[in-house]
C-alpha positions in Angstrom: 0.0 0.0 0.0 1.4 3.3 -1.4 1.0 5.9 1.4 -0.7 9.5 0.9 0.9 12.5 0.4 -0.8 15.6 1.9 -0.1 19.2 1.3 -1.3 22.0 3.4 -2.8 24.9 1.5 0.1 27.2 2.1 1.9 24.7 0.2 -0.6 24.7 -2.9 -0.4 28.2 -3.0 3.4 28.3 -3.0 3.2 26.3 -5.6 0.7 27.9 -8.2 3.3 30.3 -8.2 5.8 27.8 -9.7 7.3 28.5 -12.8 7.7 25.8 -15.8 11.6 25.6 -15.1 10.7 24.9 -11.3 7.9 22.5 -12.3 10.6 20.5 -14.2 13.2 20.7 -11.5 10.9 19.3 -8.7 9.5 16.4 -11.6 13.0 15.6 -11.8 13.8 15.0 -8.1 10.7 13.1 -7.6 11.3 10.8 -10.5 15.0 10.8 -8.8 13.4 9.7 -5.4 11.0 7.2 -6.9 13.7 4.9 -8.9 16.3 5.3 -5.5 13.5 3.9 -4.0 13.1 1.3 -6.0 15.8 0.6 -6.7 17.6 0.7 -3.1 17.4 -3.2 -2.5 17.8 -4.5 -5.6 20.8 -2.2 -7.8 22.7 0.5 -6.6 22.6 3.7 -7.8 25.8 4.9 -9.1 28.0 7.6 -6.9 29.0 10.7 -8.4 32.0 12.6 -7.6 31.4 16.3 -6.6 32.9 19.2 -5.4 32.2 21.8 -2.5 33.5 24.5 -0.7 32.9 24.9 3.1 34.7 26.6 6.0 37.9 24.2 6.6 37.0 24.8 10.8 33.3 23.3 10.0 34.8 20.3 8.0 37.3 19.6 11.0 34.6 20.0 13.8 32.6 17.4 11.5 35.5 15.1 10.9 36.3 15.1 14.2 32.8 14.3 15.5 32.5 11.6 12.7 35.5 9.6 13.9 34.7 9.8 17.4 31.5 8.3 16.7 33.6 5.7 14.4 31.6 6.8 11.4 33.0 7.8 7.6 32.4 11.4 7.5 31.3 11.2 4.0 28.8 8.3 4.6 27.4 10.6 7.8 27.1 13.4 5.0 24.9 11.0 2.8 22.9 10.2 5.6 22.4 13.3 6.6 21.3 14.8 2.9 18.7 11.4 3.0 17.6 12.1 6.2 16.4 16.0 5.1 15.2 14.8 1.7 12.9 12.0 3.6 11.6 14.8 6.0 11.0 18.0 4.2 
């Protein structure tokens, strides 16, 4: 059983304001969601390699705090981006 989505009317109104490029964005990330989702036991997605800047103290604080918890920084990252992607 597929669960419901809701959306609260602030939301609906947000989004009548969308614009077509927006639209496609947002069509994109949900098809994005839907075949991770599908696709999570059975085939991996592939990984891509990115770049990003950040202040080197936060990156050391987080690195730190990752390996005191014996966790891979970048797998917490990952977790992290999934976690806020699943709750918004």
């Amino acid at each position: 059983m597929k669960p419901v989505q809701y959306f609260t009317n602030e939301y609906l109104a947000q989004c009548s304001d969308a614009t077509p490029s927006q639209i496609l964005a947002f069509l994109e990330q949900f098809r994005l969601m839907q075949a991770y989702a599908l696709n999570k036991a059975s085939t991996p997605i592939p990984s891509k390699l990115i770049s990003i800047k950040m202040p080197e103290d936060l990156l050391a604080t987080f690195r730190a705090k990752c390996e005191v918890g014996n966790v891979k920084y970048q797998t917490q990252i990952k977790t992290l981006m999934k976690d806020w992607l699943t709750n918004q």
